[in-house]
C-alpha positions in Angstrom: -9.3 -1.2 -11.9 -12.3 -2.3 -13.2 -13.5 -5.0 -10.6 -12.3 -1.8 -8.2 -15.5 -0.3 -10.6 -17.6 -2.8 -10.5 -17.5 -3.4 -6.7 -18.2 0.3 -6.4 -21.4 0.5 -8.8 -22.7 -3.1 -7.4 -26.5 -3.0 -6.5 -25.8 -6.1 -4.2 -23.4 -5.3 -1.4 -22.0 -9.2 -1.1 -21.6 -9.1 -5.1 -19.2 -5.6 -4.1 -17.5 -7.7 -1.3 -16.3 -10.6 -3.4 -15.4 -8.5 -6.2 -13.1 -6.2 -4.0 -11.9 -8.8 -2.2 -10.3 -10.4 -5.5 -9.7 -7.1 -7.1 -7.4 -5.7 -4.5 -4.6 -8.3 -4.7 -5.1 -8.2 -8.3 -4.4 -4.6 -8.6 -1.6 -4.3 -5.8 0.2 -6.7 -7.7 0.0 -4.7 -11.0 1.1 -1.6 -9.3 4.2 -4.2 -8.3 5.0 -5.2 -11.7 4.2 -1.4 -12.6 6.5 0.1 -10.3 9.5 -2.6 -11.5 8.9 -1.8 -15.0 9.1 1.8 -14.2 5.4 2.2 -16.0 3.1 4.4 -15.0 0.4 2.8 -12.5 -2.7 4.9 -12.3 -4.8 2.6 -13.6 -3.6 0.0 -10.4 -3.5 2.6 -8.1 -7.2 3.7 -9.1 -7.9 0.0 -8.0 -5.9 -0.3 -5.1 -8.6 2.7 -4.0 -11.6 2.0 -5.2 -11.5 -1.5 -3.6 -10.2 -0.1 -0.1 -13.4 2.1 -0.6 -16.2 -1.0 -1.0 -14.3 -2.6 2.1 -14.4 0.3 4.1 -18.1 0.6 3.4 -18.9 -2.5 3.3 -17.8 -2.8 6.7 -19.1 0.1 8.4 -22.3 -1.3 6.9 -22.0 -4.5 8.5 -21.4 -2.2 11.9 -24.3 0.3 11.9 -27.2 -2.5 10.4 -25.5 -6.0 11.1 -25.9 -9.0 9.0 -29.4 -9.1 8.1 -29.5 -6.1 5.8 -26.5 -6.6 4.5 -27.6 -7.0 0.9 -28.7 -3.3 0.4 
C-alpha cells in the first residue's frame, strides 16, 4: 500500500512508474497470502488500486504528450 501511495503523490512521473511497477506484484501477492489466511486485505487491495491508477495514467500520459514530457 504504501509504494501504491507513493507512486500516486510522486512529483516525477518515471519515479511513479518504477514504484508502481514493483508495488503491484508486491501487493497482489499480499492480498494472496491474505485471502489464504482468511485476513482481512484492505490494506493490499488499496494497493492493488492505487498502483493500477499510476499505470493507467501514466500511460494515457505517455499517449496524449509522448515521451518527451514525460517527466511532468
Amino acid at each position: 500500500m504504501v509504494l501504491g501511495i507513493v507512486s500516486l503523490v510522486a512529483p516525477i512521473r518515471l519515479l511513479a512508474v518504477i514504484t508502481a511497477l514493483v508495488g503491484l506484484p508486491l501487493a497482489a501477492t499480499g492480498n494472496g497470502v491474505d485471502k489464504r489466511r482468511g485476513a482481512k486485505n484492505g490494506k493490499a487491495v488499496a494497493g492493488v488500486v492505487c498502483n493500477v491508477l499510476t499505470l493507467a495514467f501514466a500511460v494515457l500520459l505517455i499517449l496524449l504528450l509522448g515521451f518527451t514530457d514525460y517527466t511532468l
